[in-house]
C-alpha positions as MATLAB code, in Angstrom:
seq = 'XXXXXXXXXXXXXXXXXXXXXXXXXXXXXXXXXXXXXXXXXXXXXXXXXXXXXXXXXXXXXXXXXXXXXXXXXXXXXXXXXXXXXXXXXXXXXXXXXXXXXXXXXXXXXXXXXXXXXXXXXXXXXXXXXXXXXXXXXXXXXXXXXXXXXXXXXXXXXXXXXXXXXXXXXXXXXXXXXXXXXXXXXXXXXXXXXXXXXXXXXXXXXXXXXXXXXXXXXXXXXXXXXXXXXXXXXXXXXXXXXXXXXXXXXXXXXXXXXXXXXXXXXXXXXXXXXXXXXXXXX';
ca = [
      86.777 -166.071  -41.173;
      83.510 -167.375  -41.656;
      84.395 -170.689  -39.793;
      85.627 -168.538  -36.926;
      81.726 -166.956  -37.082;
      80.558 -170.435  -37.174;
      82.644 -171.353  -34.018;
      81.490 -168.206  -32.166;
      77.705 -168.612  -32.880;
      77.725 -172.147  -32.332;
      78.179 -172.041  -28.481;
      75.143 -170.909  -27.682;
      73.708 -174.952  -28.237;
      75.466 -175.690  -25.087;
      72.788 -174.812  -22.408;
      69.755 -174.554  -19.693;
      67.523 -173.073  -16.091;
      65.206 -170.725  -13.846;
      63.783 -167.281  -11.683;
      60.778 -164.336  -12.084;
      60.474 -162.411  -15.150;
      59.039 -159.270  -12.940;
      62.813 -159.260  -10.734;
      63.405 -156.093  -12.235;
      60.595 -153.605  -11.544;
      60.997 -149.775  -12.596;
      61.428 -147.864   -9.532;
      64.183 -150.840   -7.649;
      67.595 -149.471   -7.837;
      70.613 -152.663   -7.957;
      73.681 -151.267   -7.446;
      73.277 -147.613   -8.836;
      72.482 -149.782  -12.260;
      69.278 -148.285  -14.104;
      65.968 -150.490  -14.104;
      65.599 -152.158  -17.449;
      64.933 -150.030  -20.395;
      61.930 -153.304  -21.850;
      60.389 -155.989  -20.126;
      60.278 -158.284  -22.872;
      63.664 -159.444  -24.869;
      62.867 -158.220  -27.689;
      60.843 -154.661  -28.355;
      58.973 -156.050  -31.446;
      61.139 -157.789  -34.142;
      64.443 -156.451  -33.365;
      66.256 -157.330  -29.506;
      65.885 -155.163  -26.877;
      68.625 -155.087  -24.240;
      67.231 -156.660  -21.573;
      68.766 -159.690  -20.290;
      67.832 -163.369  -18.794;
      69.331 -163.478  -15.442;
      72.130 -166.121  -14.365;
      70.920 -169.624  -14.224;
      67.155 -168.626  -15.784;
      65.892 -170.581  -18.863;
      63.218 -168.775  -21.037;
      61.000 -170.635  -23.141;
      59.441 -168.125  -25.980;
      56.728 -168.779  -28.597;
      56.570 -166.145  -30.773;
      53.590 -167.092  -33.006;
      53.114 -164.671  -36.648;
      49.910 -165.244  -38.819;
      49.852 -164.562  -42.015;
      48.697 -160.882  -44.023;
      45.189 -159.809  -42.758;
      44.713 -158.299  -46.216;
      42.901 -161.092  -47.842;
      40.464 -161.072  -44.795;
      37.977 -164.133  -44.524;
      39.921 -165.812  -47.443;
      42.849 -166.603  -44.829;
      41.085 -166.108  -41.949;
      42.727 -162.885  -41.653;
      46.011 -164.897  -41.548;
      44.928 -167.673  -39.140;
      46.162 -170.402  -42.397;
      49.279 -169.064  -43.284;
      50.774 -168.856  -39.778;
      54.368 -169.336  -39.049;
      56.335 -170.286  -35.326;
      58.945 -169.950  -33.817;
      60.228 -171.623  -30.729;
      63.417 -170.010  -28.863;
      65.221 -171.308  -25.546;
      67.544 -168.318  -23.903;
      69.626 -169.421  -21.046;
      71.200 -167.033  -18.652;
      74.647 -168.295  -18.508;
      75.576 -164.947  -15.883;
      73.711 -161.586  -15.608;
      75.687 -160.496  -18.689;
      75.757 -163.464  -20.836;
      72.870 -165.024  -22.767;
      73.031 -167.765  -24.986;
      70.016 -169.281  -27.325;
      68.741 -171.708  -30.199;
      65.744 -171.633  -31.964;
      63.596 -173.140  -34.503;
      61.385 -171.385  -36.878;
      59.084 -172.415  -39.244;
      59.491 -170.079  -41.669;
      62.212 -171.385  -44.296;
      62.869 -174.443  -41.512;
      64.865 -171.963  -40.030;
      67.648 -173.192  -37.374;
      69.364 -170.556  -35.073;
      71.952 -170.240  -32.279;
      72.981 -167.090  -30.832;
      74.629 -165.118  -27.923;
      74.086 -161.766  -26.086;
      76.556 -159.904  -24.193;
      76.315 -156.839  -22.389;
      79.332 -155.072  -22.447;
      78.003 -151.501  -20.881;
      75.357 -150.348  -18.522;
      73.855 -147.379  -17.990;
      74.099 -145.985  -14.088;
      72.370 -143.204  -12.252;
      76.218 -142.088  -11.636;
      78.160 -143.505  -14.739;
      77.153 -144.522  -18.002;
      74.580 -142.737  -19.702;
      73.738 -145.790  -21.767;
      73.538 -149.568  -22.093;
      75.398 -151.550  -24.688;
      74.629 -155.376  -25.803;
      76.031 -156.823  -28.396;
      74.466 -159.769  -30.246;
      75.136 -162.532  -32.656;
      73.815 -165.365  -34.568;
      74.670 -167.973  -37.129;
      71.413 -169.466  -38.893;
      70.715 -172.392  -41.015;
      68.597 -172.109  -44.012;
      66.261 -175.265  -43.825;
      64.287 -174.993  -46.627;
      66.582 -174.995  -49.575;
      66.255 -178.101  -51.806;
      69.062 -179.615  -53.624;
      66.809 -181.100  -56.180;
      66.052 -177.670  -57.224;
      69.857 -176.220  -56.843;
      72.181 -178.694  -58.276;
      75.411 -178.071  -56.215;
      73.343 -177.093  -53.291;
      76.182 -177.048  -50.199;
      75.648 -176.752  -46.668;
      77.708 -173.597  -46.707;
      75.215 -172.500  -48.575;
      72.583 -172.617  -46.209;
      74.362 -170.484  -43.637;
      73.821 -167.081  -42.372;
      74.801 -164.386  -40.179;
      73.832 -161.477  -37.709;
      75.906 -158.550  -35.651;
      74.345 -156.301  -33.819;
      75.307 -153.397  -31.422;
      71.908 -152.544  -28.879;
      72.468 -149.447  -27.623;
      69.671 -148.077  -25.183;
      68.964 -144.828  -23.331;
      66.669 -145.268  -21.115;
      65.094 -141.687  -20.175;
      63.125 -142.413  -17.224;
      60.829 -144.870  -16.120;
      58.212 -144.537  -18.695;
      60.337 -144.055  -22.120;
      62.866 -145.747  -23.744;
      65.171 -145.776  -26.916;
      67.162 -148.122  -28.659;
      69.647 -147.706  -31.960;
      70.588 -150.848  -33.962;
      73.762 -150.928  -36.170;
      73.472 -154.435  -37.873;
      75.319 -156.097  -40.176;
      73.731 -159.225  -41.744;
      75.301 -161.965  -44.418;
      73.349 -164.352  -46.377;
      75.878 -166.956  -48.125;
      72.989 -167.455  -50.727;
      71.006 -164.542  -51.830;
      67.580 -164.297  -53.742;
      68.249 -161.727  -56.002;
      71.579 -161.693  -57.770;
      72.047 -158.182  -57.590;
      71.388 -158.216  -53.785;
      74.818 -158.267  -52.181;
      75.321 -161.290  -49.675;
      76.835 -158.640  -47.238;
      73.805 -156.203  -46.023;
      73.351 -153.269  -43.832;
      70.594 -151.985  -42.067;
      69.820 -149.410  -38.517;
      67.659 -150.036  -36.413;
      65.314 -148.050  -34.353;
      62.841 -149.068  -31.494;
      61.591 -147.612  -28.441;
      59.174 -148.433  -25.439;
      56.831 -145.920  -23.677;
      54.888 -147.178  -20.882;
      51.102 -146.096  -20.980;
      50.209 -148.131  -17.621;
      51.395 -149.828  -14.483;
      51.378 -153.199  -16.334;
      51.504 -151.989  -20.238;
      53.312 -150.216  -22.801;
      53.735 -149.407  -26.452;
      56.408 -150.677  -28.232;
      57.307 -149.455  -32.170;
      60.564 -150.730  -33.991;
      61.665 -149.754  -37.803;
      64.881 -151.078  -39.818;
      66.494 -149.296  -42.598;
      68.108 -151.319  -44.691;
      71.026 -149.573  -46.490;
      72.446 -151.705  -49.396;
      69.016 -153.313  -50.345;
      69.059 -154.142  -54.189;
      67.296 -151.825  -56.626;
      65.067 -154.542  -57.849;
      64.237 -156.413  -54.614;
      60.611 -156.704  -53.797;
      61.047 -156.899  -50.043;
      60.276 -153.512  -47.625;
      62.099 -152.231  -44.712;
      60.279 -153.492  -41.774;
      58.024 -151.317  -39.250;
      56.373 -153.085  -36.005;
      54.105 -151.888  -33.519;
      53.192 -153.618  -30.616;
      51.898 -154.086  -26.811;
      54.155 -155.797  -24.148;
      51.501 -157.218  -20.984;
      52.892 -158.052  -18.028;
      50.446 -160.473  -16.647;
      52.384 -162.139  -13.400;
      55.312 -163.572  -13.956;
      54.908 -163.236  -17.658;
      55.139 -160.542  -20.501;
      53.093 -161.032  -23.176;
      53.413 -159.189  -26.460;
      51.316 -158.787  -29.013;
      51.845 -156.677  -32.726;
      51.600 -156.095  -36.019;
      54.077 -155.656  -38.680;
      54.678 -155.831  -42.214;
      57.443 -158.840  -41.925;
      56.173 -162.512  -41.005;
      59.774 -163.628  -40.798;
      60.674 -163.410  -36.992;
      64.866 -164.131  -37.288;
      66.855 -161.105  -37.837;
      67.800 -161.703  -41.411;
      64.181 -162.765  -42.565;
      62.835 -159.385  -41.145;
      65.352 -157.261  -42.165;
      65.601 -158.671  -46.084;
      62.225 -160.477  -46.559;
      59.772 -158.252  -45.288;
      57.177 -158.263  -47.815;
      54.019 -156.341  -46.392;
      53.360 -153.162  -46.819;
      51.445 -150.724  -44.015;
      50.201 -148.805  -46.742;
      48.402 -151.163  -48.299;
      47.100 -153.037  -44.928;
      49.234 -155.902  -45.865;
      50.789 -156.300  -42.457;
      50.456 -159.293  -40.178;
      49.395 -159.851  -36.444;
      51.806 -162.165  -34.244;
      52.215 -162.300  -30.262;
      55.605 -163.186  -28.511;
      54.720 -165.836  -24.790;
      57.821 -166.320  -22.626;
      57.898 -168.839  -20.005;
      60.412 -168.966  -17.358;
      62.169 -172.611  -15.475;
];
């Protein structure tokens, strides 16, 4: 089975392209189909449902510094930084493939998105993406796990995006997920994990709006040290662009680092600043 995942997740390193990220503006009606629910691909750390169009190419930086808690020590974060660079290509309207590299745990990642529903003025009340990906675990030294196999460096993501969106202001989206780590931290943590996801978007201006996210993880191990993650953050459209910024308690940016490894904690101001820049060819 798991070589099946690997064949599925490992088309999206097939592809590239172009267009103009403000195509789909609130009030334009395509086809009866509802506007998009978010302007930026993802609402904070989880994916929203919006989609690169046919034959686009997106270029994101998604830059993460690290906790502000230790204030002028770090910089407020500025040295322990982390990046991630992602290519999306529109391969149609409804089909999105991507790979990405991360510098948090020299993390590797394809993926694909695939809308399979969306919501209409006069059908569907919703829209429903589903999305994948298989990532490899760069960071893991053999010279401090004897036996170390590349198997062992693999990991997984499945995820149903379902989004209402309300009317041309608000927005909500629910995330089933289902995550698998083939080499877990803890040994009590199970390699199979569970979490929901919630996010929404509420537009406060012609050109801004407030985006919050939260995952609940549901099989998390009674000893782990890691905290379910909890993002707020500002999508800009600036002309072509959108350009997010937020804070959150989990530096890791890929769905399985953010969903197991978050390690801040709101409550304590441990939570980290990051911004998301998407470019499109």
């Amino acid at each position: 089975m798991k070589i099946i995942y690997i064949i599925i997740f490992l088309i999206p390193l097939l592809g590239f392209t172009q267009h103009d990220l403000l195509s789909e503006i609130d009030n334009k009606e395509v086809n009866d189909y509802e506007s998009a629910a978010f302007k930026g691909l993802k609402i904070v750390n989880f994916e929203s449902t919006k989609m690169v169009s046919k034959k686009e190419l997106y270029f994101v930086v998604s830059h993460r510094f690290g906790s502000i808690k230790p204030g002028f020590e770090d910089f407020f974060g500025l040295d322990q930084a982390v990046t991630r660079l992602n290519f999306i290509y529109g391969v149609s309207d409804g089909i999105n493939i991507g790979v990405s590299r991360s510098s948090f745990l020299k993390t590797y990642e394809s993926s694909i998105k695939l809308r399979l529903i969306r919501q209409k003025k006069k059908g569907s009340p919703f829209t429903l993406v589903g999305f994948g990906t298989l990532l490899i675990n760069g960071a893991l030294d053999d010279a401090n796990l004897p036996g170390l196999e590349f198997k062992n460096r693999l990991g997984y993501t499945a995820q149903l995006l379902i989004v209402k969106k309300f009317n041309k202001n608000f927005s909500l989206e629910l995330i089933p997920t289902f995550f698998h780590e083939n080499l877990v931290q803890l040994d009590e943590q199970e390699n199979s994990q569970y979490a929901i996801g919630f996010g929404g978007r509420h537009k406060i201006s012609k050109r801004v709006s407030l985006n919050i996210d939260y995952g609940l993880h549901l099989n998390r191990a009674s000893n782990s040290p890691f905290n379910n993650p909890l993002s707020v953050g500002f999508d800009i459209e600036t002309g072509g662009h959108v350009f997010q910024l937020h804070f959150t308690n989990a530096q890791p940016m890929n769905t399985n680092g953010f969903l197991g490894q978050a390690t801040g904690d709101w409550s304590e101001g441990d939570i980290f600043f990051g911004f998301n820049l998407s470019r499109v060819f």
